[in-house]
N, C-alpha and C positions, 0 to 999 in steps of 0.2 A: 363705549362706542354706540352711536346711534343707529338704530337696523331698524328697518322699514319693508315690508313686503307689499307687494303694486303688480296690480294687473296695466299697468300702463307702462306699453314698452315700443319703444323708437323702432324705426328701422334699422338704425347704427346698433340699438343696443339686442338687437334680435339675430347680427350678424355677432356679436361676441360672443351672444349665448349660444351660439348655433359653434363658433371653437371651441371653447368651453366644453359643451357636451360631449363632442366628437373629442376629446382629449380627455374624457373624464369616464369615460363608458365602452367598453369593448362591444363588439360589433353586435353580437348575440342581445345583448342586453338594450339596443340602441332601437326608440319607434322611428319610424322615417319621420326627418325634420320637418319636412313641411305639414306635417298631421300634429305638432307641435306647437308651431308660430300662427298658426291661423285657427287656435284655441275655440271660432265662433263656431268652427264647424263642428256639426252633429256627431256621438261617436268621439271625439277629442277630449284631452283631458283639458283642464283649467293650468293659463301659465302665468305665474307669478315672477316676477324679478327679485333679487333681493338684492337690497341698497344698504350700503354702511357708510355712514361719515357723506354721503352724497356722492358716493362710488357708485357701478354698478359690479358685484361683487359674485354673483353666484343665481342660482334658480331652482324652482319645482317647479313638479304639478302634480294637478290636484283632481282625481275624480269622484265626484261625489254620487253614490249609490242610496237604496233605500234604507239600508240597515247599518251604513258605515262610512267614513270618506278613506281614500288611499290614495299615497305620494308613490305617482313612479319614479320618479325622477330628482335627487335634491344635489345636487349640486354648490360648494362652495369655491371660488378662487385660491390656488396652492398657496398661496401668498398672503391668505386671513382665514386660513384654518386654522385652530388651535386657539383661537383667539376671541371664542364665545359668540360670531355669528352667526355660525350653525346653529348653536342651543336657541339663543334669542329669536331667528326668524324659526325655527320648530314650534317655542312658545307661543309665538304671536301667531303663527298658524292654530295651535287648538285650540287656543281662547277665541278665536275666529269663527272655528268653527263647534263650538260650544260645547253641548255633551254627547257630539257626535262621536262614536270611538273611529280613530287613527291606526289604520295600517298601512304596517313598511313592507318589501321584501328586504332580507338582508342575505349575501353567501354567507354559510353557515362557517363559524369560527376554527379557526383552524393556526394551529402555533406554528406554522412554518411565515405565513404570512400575518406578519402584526395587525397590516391597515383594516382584518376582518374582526378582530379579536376590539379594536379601537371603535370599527362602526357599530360592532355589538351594545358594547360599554357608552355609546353615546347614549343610543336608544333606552337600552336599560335606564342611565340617567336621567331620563326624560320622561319613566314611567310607564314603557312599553316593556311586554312582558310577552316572550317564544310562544306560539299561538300552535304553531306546529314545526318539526326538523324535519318534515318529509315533504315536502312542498318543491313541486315541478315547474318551475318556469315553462309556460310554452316559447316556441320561437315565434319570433315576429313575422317572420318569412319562412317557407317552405326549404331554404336554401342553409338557414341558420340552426343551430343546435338548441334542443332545451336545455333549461339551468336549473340547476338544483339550487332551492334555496331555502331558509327559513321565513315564516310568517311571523312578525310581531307586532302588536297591537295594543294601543291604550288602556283595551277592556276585552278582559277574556271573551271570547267568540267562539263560536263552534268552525274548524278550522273547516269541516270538508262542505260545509256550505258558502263558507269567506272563499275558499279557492276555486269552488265552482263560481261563483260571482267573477272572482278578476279573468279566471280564463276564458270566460263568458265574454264579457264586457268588454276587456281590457283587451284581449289576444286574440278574440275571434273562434277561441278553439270550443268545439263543441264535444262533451266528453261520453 
């Protein structure tokens, strides 16, 4: 299958990414879409599409900091998961972005629910390695719950200054 990841994304296809996400991320975990699709503005992450076969199929994004880059967001379509899109637009993101190290958050794994235990094992596969299990999600909103979750990353990092960075940057929360 051919996968492609593009910062060049339609109107039509920024309305499918915009269901998509909203179907793929409970609320806590969701940045307001429009600090998404208008990626030029200051403060926003970097948004990628991801293309297979000439589909439009799935998304990230991408913030890049001084000492690291991180995917809030990565999203594949239900319907070509399992089917090595995922892995391929991952790779082709860190060869992109060279020998910059790559962090994810992930919920940490847990055997009652498989699909954590599977996003684990992706990551893993991919060469990302638990940075830390104590890792706080801030909320996005005042309104919204923090999330517990794991740090994992291409290259070992010191976790409590990688987490002062996204909660910084990324969430607004000043600690």
């Amino acid at each position: 299958m051919n996968v492609e990841l593009t910062t060049v994304v339609t109107p039509d296809d920024l309305s499918l990414l915009h269901k998509l996400y909203d179907e793929s991320f409970p609320a806590e975990e969701r940045r307001e879409w429009s600090l998404i699709e208008s990626p030029a503005t200051a403060g926003c992450p970097a948004l990628f599409a991801i293309i297979a076969d000439g589909h439009l199929v799935g998304m990230l994004t991408l913030w890049t900091f001084e000492h690291f880059s991180y995917v809030e967001h990565f999203v594949i379509a239900p319907n070509f998961r399992g089917k090595g899109v995922g892995s391929e637009a991952m790779r082709q993101l860190i060869e992109k972005i060279g020998n910059r190290p790559l962090v994810v958050e992930i919920e940490p794994a847990v055997d009652g629910r498989p699909e954590t235990i599977r996003r684990r094992d992706f990551y893993s596969k991919l060469g990302f390695s638990t940075i830390s299990t104590d890792y706080i999600q801030p909320p996005y909103s005042p309104s919204l719950p923090s999330v517990p979750m794991h740090l994992m990353a291409t290259t070992i990092l010191p976790s409590q200054s990688t987490a002062a960075t996204l909660h910084y940057k990324v969430y607004g929360y000043f600690e």
